[in-house]
PASEBA-1860 file (N, C-alpha, C; in nm, 3 decimals):
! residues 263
1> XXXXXXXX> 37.621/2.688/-4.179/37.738/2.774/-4.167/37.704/2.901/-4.091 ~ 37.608/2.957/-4.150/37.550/3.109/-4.054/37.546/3.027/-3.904 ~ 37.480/2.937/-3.867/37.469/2.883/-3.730/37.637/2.890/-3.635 ~ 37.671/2.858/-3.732/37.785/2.839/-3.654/37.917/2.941/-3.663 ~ 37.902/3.016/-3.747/37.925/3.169/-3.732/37.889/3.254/-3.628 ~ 37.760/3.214/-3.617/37.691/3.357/-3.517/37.742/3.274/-3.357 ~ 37.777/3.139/-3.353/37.798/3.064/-3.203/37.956/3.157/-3.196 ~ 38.020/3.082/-3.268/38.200/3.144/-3.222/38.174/3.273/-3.201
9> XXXXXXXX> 38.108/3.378/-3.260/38.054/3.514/-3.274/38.037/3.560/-3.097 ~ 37.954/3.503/-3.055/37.869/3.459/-2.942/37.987/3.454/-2.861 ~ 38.062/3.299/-2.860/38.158/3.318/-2.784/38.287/3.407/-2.748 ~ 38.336/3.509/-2.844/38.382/3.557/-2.852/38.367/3.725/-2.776 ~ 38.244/3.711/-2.794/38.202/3.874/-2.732/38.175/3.827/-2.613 ~ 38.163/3.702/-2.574/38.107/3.666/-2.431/38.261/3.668/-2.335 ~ 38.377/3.602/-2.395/38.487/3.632/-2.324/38.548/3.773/-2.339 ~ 38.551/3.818/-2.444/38.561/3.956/-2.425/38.560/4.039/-2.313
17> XXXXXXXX> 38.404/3.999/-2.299/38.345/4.040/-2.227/38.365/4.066/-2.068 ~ 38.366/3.891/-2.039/38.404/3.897/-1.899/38.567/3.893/-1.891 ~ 38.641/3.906/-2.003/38.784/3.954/-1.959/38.821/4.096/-1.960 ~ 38.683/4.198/-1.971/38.721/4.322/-1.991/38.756/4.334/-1.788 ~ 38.732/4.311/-1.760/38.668/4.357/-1.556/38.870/4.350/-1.552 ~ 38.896/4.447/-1.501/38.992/4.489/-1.450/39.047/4.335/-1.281 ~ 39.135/4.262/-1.327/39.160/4.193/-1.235/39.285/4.217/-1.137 ~ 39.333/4.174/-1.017/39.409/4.178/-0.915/39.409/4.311/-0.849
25> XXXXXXXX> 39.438/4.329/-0.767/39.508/4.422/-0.639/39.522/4.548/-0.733 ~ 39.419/4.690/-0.715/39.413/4.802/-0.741/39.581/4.907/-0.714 ~ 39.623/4.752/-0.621/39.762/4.865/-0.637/39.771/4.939/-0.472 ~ 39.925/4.980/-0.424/39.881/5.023/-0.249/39.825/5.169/-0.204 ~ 39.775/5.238/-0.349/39.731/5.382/-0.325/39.606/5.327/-0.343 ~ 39.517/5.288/-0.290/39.394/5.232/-0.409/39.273/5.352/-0.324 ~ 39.185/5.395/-0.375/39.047/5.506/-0.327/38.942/5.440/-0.335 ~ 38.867/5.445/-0.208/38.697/5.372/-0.228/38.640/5.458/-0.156
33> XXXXXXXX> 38.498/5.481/-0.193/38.426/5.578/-0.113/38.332/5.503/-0.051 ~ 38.263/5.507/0.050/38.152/5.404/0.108/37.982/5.530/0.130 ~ 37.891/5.499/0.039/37.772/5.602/-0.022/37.676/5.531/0.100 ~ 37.632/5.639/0.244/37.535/5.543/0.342/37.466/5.657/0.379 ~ 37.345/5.620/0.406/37.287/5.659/0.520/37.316/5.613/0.738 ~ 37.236/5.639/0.807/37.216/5.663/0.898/37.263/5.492/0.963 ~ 37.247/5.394/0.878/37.283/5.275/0.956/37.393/5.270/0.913 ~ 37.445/5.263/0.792/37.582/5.254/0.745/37.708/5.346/0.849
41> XXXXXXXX> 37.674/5.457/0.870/37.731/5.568/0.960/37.756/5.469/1.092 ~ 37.619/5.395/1.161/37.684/5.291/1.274/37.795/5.227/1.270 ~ 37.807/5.161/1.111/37.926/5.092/1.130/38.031/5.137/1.078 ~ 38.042/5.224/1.009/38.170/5.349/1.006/38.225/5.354/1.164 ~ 38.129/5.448/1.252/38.192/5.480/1.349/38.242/5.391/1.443 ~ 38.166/5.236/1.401/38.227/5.092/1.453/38.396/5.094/1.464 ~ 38.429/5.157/1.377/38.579/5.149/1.352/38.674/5.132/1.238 ~ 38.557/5.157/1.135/38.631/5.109/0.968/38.746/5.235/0.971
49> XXXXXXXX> 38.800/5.313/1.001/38.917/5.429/0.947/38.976/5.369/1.053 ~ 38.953/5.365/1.162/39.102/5.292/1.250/39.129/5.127/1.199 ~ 39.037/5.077/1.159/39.112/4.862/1.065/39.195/4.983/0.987 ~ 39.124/5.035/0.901/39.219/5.026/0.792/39.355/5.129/0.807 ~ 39.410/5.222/0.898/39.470/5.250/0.951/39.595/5.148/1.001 ~ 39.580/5.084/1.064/39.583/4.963/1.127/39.644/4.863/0.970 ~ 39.553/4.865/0.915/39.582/4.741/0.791/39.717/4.824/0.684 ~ 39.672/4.962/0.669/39.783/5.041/0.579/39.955/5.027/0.617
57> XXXXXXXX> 39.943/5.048/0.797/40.041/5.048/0.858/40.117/4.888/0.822 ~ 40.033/4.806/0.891/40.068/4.680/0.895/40.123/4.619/0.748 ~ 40.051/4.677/0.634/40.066/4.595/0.492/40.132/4.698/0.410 ~ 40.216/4.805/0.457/40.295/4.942/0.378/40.205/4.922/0.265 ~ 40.075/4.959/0.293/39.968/4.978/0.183/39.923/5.150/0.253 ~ 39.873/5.241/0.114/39.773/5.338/0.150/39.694/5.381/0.109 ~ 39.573/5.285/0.185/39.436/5.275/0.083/39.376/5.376/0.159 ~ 39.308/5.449/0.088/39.207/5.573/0.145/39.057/5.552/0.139
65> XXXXXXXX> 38.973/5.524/0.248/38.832/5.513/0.245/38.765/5.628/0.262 ~ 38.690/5.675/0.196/38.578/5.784/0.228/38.491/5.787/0.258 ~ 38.369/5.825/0.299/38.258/5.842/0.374/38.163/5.918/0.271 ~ 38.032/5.948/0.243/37.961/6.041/0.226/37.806/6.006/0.213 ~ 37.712/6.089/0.311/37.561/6.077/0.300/37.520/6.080/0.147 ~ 37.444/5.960/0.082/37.423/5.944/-0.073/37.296/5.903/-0.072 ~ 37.168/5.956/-0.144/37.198/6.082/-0.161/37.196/6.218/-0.030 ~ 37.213/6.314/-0.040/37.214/6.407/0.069/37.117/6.448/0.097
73> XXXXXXXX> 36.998/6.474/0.085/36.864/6.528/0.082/36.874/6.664/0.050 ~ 37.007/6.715/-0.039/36.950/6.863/-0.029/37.041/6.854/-0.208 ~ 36.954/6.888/-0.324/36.777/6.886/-0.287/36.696/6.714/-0.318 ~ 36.839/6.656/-0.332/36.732/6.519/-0.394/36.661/6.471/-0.228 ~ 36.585/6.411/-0.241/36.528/6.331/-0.102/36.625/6.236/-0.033 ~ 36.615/6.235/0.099/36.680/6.150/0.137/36.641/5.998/0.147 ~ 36.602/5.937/0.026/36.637/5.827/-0.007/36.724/5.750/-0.034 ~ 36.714/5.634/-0.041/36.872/5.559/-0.071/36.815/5.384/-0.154
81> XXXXXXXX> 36.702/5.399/-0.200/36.652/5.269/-0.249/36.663/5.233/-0.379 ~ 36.615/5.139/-0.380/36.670/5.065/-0.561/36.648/5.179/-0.676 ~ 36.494/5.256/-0.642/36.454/5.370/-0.737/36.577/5.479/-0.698 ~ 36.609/5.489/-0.641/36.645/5.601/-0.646/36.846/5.572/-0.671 ~ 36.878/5.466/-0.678/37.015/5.474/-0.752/36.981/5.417/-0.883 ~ 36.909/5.399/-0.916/36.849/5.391/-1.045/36.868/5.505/-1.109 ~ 36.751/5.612/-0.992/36.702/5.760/-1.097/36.800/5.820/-1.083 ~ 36.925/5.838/-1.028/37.062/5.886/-1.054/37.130/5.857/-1.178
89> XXXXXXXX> 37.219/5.753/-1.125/37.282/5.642/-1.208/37.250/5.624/-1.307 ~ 37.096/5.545/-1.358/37.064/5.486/-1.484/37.010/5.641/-1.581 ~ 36.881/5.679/-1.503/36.790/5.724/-1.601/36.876/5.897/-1.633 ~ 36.941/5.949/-1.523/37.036/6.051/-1.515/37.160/6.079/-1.529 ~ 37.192/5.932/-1.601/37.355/5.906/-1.585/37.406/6.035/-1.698 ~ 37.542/6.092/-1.669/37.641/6.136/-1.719/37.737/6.250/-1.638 ~ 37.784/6.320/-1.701/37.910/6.354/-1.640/37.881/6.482/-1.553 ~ 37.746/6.526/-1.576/37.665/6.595/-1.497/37.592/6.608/-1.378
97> XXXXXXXX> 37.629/6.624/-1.229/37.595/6.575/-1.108/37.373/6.587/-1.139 ~ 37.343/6.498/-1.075/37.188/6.552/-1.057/37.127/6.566/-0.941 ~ 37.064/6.663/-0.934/37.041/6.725/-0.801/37.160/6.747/-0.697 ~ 37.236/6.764/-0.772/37.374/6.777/-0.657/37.415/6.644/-0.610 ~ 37.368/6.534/-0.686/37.409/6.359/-0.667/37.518/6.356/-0.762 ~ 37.637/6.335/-0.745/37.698/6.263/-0.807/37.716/6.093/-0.900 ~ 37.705/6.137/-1.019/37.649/6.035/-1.099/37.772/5.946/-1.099 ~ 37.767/5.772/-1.159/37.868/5.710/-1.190/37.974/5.745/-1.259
105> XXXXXXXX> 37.926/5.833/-1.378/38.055/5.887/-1.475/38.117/5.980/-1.378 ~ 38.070/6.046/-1.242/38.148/6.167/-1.146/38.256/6.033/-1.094 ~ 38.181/5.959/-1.018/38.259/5.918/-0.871/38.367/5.789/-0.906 ~ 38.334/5.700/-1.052/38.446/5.666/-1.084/38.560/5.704/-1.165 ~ 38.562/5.826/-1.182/38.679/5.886/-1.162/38.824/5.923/-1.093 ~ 38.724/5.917/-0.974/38.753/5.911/-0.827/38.827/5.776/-0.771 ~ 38.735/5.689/-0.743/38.762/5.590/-0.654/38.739/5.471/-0.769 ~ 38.831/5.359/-0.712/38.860/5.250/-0.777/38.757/5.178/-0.727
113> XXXXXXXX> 38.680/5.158/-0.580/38.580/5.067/-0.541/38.444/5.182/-0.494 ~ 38.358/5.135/-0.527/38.250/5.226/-0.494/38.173/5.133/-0.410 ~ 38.124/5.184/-0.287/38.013/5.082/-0.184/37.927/5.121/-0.182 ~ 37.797/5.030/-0.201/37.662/5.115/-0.164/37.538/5.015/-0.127 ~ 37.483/5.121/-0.060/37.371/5.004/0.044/37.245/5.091/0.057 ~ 37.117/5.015/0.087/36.990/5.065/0.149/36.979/5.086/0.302 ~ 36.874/5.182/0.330/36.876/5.208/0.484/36.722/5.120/0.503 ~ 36.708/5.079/0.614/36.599/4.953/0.685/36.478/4.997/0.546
121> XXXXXXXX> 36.415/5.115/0.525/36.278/5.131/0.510/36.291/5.072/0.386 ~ 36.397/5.023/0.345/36.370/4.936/0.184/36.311/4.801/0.230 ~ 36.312/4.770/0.346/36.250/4.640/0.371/36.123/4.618/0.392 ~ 36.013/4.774/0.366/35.935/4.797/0.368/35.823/4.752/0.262 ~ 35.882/4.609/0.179/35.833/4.562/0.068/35.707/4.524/0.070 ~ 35.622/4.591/-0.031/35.447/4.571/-0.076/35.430/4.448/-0.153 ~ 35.294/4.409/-0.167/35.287/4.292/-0.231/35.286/4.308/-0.407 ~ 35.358/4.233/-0.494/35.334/4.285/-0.625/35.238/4.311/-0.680
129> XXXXXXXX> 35.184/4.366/-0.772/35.041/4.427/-0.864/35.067/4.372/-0.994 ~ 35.157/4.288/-1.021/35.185/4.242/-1.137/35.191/4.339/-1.295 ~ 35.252/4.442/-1.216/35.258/4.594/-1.300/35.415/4.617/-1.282 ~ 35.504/4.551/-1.328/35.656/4.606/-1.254/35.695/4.745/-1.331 ~ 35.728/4.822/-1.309/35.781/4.949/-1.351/35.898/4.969/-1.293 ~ 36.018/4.984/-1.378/36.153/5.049/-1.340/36.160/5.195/-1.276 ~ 36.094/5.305/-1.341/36.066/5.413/-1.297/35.917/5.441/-1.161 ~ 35.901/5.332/-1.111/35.825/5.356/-1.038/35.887/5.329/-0.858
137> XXXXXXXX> 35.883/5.420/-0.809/35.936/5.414/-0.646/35.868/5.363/-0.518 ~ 35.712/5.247/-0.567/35.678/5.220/-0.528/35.789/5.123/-0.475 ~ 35.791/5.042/-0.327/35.847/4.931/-0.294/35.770/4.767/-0.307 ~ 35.828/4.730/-0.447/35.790/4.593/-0.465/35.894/4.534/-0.483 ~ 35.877/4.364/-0.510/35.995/4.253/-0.521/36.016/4.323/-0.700 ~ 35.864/4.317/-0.748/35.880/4.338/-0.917/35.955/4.436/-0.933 ~ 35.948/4.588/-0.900/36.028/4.715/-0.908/36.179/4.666/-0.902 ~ 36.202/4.646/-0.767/36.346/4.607/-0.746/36.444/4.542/-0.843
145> XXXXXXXX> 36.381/4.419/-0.857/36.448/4.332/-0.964/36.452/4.361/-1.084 ~ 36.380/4.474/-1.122/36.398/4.540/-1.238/36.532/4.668/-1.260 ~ 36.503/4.724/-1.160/36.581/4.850/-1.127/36.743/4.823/-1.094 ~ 36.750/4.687/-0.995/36.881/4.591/-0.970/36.876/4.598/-1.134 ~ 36.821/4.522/-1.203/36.917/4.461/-1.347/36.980/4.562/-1.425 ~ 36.897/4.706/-1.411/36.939/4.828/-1.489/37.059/4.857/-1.407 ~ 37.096/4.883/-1.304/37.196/4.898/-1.213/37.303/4.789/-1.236 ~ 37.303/4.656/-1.239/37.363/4.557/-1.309/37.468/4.565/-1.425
153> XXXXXXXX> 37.348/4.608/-1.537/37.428/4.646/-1.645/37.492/4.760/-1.614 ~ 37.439/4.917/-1.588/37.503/5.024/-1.562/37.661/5.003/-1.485 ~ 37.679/4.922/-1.387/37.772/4.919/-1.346/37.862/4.826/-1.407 ~ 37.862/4.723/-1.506/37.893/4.635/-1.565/37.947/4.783/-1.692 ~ 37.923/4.861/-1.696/37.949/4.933/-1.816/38.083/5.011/-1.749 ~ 38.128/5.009/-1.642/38.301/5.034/-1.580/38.298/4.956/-1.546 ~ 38.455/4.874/-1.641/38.466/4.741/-1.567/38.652/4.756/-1.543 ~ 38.630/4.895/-1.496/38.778/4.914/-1.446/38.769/4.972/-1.266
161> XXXXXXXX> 38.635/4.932/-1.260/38.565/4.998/-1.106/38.506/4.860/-1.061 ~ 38.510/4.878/-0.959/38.478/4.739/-0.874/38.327/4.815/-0.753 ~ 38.243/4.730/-0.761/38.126/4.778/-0.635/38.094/4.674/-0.530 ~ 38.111/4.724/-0.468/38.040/4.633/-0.277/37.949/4.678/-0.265 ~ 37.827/4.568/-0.304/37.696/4.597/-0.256/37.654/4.553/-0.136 ~ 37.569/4.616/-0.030/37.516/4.529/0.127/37.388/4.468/0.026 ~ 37.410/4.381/0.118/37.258/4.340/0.108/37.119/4.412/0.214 ~ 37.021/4.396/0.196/36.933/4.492/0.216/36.925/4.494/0.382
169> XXXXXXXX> 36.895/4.629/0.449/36.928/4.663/0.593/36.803/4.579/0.620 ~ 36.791/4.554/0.796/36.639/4.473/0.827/36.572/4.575/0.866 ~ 36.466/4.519/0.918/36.353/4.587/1.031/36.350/4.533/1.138 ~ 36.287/4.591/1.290/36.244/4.529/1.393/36.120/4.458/1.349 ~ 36.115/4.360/1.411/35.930/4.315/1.405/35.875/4.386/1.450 ~ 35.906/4.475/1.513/35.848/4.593/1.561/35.765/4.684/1.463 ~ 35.860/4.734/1.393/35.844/4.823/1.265/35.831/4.749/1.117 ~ 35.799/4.616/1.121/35.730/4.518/1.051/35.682/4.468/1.017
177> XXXXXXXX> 35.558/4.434/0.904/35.481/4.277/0.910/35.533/4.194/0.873 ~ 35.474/4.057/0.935/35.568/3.910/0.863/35.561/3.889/0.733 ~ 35.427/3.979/0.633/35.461/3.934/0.537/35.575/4.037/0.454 ~ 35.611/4.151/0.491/35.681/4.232/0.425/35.871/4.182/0.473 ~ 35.846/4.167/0.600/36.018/4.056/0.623/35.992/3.931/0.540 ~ 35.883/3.884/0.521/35.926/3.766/0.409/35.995/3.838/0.283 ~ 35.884/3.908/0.256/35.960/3.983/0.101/36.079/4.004/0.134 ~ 36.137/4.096/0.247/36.271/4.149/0.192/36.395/4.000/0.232
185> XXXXXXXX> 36.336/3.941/0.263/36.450/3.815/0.318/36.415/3.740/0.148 ~ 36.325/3.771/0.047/36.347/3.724/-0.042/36.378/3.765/-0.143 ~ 36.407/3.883/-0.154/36.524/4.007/-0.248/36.624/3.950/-0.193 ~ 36.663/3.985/-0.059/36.829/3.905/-0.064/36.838/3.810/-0.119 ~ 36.776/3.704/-0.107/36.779/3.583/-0.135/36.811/3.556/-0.286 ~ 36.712/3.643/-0.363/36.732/3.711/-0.513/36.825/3.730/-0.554 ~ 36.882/3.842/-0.452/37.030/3.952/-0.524/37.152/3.866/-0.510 ~ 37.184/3.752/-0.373/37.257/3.644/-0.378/37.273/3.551/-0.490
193> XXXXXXXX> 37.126/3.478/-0.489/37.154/3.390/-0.577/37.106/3.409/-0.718 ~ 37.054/3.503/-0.772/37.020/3.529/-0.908/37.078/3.631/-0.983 ~ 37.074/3.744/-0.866/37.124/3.858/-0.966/37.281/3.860/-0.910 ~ 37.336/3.836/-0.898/37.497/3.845/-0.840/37.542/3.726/-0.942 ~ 37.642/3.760/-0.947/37.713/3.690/-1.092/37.900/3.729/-1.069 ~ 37.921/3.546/-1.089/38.087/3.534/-1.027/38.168/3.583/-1.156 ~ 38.298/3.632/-1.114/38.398/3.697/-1.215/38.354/3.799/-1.326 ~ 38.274/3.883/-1.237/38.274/4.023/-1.312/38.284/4.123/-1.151
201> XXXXXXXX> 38.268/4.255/-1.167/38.327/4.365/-1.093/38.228/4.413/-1.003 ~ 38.107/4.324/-0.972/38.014/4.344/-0.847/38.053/4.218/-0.747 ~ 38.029/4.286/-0.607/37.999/4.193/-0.507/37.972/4.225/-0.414 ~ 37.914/4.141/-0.322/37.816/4.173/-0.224/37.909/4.176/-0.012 ~ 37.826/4.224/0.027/37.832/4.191/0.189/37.706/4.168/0.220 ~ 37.710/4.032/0.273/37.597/4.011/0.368/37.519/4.043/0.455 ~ 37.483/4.183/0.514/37.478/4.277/0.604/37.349/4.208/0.651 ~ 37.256/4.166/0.562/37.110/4.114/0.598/37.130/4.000/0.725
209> XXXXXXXX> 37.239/3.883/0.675/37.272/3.763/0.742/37.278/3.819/0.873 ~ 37.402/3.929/0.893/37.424/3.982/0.988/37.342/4.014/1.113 ~ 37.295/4.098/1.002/37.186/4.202/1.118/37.038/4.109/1.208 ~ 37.043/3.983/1.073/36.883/3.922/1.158/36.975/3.810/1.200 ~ 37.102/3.742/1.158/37.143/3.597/1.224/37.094/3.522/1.178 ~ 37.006/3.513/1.061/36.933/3.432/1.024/36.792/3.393/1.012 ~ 36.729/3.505/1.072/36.595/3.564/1.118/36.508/3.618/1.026 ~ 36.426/3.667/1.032/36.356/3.747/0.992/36.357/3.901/0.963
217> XXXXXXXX> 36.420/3.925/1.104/36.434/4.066/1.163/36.502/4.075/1.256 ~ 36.583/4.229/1.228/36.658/4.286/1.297/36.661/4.242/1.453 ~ 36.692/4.165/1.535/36.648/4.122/1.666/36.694/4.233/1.786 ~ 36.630/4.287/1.883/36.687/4.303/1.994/36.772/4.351/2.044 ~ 36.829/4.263/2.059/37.018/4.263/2.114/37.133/4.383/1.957 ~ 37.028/4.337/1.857/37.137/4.394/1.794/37.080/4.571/1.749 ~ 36.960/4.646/1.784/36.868/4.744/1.735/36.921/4.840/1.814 ~ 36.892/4.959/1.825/36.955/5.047/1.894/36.800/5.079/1.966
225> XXXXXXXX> 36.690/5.064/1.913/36.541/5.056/1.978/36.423/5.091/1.867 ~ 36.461/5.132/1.764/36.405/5.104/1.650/36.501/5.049/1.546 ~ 36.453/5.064/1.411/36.556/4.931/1.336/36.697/5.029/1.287 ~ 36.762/5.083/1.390/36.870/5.141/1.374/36.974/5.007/1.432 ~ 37.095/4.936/1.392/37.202/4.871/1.450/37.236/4.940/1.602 ~ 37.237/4.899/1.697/37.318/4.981/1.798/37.464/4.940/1.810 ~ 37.541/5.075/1.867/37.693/5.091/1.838/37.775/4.938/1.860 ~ 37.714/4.883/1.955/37.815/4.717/1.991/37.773/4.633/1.875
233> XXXXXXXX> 37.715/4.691/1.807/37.678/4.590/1.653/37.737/4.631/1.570 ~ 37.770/4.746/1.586/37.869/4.826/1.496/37.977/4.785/1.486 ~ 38.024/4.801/1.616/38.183/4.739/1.639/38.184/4.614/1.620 ~ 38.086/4.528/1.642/38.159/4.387/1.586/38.185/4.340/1.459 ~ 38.054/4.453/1.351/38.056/4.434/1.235/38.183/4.501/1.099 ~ 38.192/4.615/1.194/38.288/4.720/1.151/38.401/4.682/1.092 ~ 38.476/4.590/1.149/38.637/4.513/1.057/38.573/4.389/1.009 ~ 38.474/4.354/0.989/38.388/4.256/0.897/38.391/4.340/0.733
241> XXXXXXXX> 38.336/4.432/0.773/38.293/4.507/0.648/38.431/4.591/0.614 ~ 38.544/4.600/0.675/38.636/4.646/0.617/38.735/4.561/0.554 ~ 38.756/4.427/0.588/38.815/4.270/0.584/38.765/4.273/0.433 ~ 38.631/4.261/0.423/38.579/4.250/0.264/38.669/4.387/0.194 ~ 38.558/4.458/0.192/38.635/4.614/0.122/38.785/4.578/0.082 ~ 38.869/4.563/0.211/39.034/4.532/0.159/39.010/4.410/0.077 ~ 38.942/4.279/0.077/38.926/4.203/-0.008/38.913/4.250/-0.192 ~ 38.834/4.331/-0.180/38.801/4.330/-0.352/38.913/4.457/-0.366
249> XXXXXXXX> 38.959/4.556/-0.271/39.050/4.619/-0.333/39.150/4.549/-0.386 ~ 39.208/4.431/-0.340/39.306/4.303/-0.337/39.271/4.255/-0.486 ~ 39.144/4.221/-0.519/39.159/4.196/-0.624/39.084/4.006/-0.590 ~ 39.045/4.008/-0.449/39.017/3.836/-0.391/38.859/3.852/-0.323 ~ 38.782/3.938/-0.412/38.675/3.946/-0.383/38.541/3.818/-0.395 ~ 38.617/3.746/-0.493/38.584/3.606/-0.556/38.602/3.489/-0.426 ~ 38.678/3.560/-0.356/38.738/3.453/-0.271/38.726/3.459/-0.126 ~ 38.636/3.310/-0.062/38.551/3.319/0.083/38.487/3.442/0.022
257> XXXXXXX> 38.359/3.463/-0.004/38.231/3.507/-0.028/38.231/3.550/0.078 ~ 38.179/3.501/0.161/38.096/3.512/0.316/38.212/3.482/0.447 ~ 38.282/3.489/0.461/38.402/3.496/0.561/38.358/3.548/0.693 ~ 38.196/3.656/0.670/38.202/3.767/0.799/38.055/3.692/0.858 ~ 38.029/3.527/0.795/37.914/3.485/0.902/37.960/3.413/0.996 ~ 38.069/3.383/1.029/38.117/3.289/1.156/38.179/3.420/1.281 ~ 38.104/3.491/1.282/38.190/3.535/1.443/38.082/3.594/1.534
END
């Protein structure tokens, strides 16, 4: 009898659970802010405020996107890696900005979708030491996947806020070894298929797919001459990444996943 108490028990907090996530279309005022550094900014200026301009007009919708360098470097560092929306978010969370970062309890207040992404040097992945530490800012596969799961739950804890995560920016082979593009082509690979989880209030953009085509690394044609995107990568990617965004504001974030690898 206890056995089968504690199962219905079980099931019960488990639907709960995933019926707490706020479902359909935020509605035609809806607010998202997009949290980037220096590559993200490429594809901003690609053209994401004129799509959605463009999309408001067209769909008597008026969704407002925002912009802002996260963190700012003044005074936190200008980082933007797994440790460091961690050491915000998780280990600093509350209603109290840190270091002049605006924490989760600040910015969903604010905005109904929150976006956020790494800049290339997260692909800068070391080999593990079989020591994983959450609080440690070393770049490993072990760190990450630890720091992702705390971030996981943390954001799983507003489930009236929706997040667009990129997947991780590349490198040139240039600014690379083959074994550190293996690693980071195998965090994506990770955050896709392990840590990403259907019908709750995270989801992803493929930005990795993007940027290498399937590669290794950032190639060439698409770099600006180190592992920065250059602007014609911008623009092609730019109403890719806004197509999604209007997706999960919609409430059809579940739906065509990957829509922005065929063009």
């Amino acid at each position: 009898m206890k056995k089968i108490t504690l199962f219905v028990l079980l099931f019960l907090c488990h639907g709960s659970f995933a019926a707490s996530y706020k479902e359909g279309s935020f509605g035609p005022r809806s607010k998202a802010i997009f949290l980037h550094h220096s590559t993200g900014e490429v594809i901003w200026k690609g053209g994401v405020e004129e799509w959605f301009k463009q999309y408001n007009q067209a769909h008597h919708t008026q969704y407002v996107v925002e912009e802002r360098a996260f963190p700012s470097g003044e005074p936190y560092p200008w980082e933007n890696y797994p440790y460091d929306y961690w050491n915000i978010w998780v280990k600093n969370a509350g209603p109290v900005a840190y270091k002049n970062e605006p924490t989760l309890e600040i910015l969903t207040k604010t905005y109904d979708v929150i976006v956020w992404k790494h800049c290339f040097p997260v692909s800068n992945i070391q080999a593990d030491k079989g020591a994983a530490n959450v609080a440690s800012s070393e770049k490993t596969l072990e760190n990450y996947k630890l720091q992702y799961a705390a971030l996981k739950e943390k954001m799983h804890s507003f489930p009236n806020t929706r997040f667009l995560i990129w997947t991780a920016t590349a490198l040139t082979a240039n600014e690379s070894s083959k074994e550190e593009a293996t690693r980071a082509r195998a965090f994506v690979a990770w955050v896709k298929k392990e840590w990403d989880s259907p019908k709750d209030n995270i989801f992803l953009w493929d930005f990795w797919e993007l940027e290498t085509e399937g590669g290794l690394n950032l190639p060439p044609k698409n770099a600006e001459g180190d592992s920065h995107p250059n602007a014609a990568f911008g623009r092609k990617v730019a109403p890719l990444f806004s197509k999604r965004l209007a997706d999960i504001i919609e409430g059809k974030g579940d739906d065509h996943a990957s829509p922005q690898l065929s063009f």
